[in-house]
C-alpha positions, -999 to +999 in steps of 0.1 A: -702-573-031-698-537-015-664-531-015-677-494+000-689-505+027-661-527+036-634-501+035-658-478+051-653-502+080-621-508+076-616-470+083-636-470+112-618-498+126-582-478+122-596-446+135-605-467+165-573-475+172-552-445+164-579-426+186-572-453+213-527-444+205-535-410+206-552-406+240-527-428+256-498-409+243-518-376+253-520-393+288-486-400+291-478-371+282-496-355+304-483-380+335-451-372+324-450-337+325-468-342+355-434-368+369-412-342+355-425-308+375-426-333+408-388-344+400-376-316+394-395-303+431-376-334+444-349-321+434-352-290+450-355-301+482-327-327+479-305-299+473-316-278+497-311-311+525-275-316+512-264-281+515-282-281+557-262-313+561-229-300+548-230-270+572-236-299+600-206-318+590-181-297+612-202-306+643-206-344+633-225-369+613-255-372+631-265-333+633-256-334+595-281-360+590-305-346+612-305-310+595-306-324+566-337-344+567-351-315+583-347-291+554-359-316+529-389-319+553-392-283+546-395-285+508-411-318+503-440-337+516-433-376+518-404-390+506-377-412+518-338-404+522-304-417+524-270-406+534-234-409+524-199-394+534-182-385+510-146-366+500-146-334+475-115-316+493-106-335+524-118-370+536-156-363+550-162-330+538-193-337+522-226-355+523-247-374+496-284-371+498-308-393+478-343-390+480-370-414+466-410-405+461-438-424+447-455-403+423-490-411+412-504-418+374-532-393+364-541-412+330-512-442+326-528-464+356-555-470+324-522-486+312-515-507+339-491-477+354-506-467+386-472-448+395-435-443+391-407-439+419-386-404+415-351-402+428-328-376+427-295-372+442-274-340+455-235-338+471-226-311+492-195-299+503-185-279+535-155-251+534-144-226+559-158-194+554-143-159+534-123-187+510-109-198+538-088-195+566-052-180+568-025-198+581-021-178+615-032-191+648-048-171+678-045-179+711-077-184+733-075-154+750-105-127+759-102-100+729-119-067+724-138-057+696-123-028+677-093-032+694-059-038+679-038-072+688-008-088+669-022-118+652+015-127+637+053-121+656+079-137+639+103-144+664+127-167+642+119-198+668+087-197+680+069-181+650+039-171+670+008-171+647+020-188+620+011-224+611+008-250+587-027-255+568-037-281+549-039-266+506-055-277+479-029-290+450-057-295+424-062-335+435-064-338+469-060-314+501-017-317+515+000-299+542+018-267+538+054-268+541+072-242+521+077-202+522+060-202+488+030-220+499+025-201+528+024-167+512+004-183+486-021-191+511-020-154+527-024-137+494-052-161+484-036-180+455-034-210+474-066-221+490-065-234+523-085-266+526-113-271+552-101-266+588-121-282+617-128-278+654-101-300+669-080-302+643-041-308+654-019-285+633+015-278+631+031-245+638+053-232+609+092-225+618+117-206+603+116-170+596+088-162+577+090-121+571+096-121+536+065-141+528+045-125+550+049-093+537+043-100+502+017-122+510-002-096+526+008-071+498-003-093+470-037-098+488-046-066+494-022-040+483-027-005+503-046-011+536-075+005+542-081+018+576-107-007+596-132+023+606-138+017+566-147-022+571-162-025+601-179-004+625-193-013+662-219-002+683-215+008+718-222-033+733-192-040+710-217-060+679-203-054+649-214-040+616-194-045+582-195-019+560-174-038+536-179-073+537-163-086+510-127-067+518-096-084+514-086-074+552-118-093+566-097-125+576-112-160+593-083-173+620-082-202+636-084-197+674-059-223+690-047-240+719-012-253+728-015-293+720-012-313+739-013-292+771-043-272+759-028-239+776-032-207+760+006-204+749+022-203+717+043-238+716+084-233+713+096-250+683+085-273+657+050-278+681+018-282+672-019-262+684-050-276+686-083-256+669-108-245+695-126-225+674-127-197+648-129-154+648-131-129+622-101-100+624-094-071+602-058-072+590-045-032+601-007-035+596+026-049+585+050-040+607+093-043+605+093-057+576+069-083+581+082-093+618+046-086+627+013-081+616-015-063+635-054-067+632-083-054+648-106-078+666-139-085+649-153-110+666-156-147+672-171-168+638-201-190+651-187-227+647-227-237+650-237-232+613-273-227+622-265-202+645-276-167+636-258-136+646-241-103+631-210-119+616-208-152+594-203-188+609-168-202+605-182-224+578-208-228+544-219-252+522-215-256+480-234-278+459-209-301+445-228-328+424 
């Protein structure tokens, strides 16, 4: 009996097979490196979709949607979405995307895999823009650029410019109320939560000087004279020379409510947002009766819309 031969067959017979094991691990890994560069391209484009449909939240759901499918379009051939409100800040202020893709086996179909479905998910949230807006109101009025306008009067009863924004607490987005608060919100240690065209807020009374002033103090310390920020060409477009300066403000532009004049409400009223504009904080004056700004110009409230200043609002990844 040849017991050589028979092993020698014996060997043959598991090289056979661990040959066979090792090309099909080698094609799946290959296939799955293969799934995994194609994920995380998915993934890309998801991403980039949720961030197009946050900045179309403040208009409404269906341009949200609509840019958002049209971005991903952008970044990804084929493919399938979904949509989802959702609440990061306020109720609605961001979108879910999901995207699904059949991606194709190279070597696996051999297996019986002739393809796996990729899905990948991406939240994004919609803010107002420059970490949002302070808690002074403008009236819709025609304003020149790189001229000077009192954006806040206290007059003890009504306090013209001033007004109650939503802040964040750390759990959810509640109204401002107190003196604290509203300083905190001026001075940037408060965040103001996302304000929206047609929002219905109330005006803040009482006698608001003290927090004013320090407010602006805290924020910003020694003010800088505006030629420094902002410059303007002879058409009145604007050029920022610094950007990123704690004067740069985003107002609210506002409306009485519900008479939708152009007049500051008496008392404990309310204004309705009709839009947004950029201002350059230039003094505090009498104590913090009043505070003066130069006029920028108005903050597009279209967030694809292009221009020389920033839109009222942008987008953040969120999850």
């Amino acid at each position: 009996m040849n017991d050589t031969g028979s092993q020698r067959g014996q060997t043959l017979v598991l090289l056979t097979l661990f040959m066979f094991v090792l090309l099909g691990m080698c094609a799946l890994v290959i296939d799955m490196g293969s799934w995994y560069q194609q994920k995380r391209s998915l993934q890309n484009g998801t991403d980039a979709g949720a961030l197009a449909g946050a900045a179309g939240l403040p208009v409404n759901w269906s341009t949200a949607t609509t840019a958002a499918g049209s971005e991903f379009g952008k970044n990804v051939v084929g493919g399938s979405l979904s949509y989802q409100s959702a609440t990061t800040y306020r109720s609605g202020d961001s979108i879910i995307v999901t995207a699904s893709k059949s991606s194709p086996s190279f070597f696996a179909k051999a297996f019986g895999h002739s393809s796996v479905t990729l899905t990948t998910t991406a939240k994004a949230t919609v803010t107002n823009a420059g970490g949002g807006a302070l808690p002074w109101g403008v009236m819709q009025k025609p304003y020149v650029p790189g001229a000077n306008y009192p954006i806040y009067v206290d007059n003890s009863g009504p306090n013209n410019g001033s007004i109650s924004l939503p802040a964040w607490n750390g759990t959810s987005c509640g109204l401002s109320s107190g003196a604290s608060l509203y300083r905190d919100e001026i001075d940037g240690s408060a965040g103001t939560c996302l304000v929206k065209l047609n929002d219905v807020i109330d005006t803040k009374s009482g006698q608001n000087t003290g927090p004013t002033t320090q407010g602006v103090n805290s924020r910003c310390g020694t003010l800088k004279p505006a030629s420094t920020i902002v410059s303007f060409a002879a058409n009145g477009t604007p050029t920022l020379l610094q950007p990123a300066s704690c004067q740069l403000v985003l107002l609210p532009t506002v409306l009485d409510y519900p008479s939708s004049l152009p007049v500051w409400p008496g008392g404990g009223g309310q204004v309705k947002v009709v839009g947004f504009s950029w201002w350059v904080i230039t003094a505090v004056l009498q104590g913090g009766k009043e505070v003066d700004a130069m006029y920028v110009g108005d903050a597009p409230t279209d967030p694809f819309a292009g221009g020389a200043l920033s839109g009222a609002f942008q987008a953040q990844l969120t999850g």
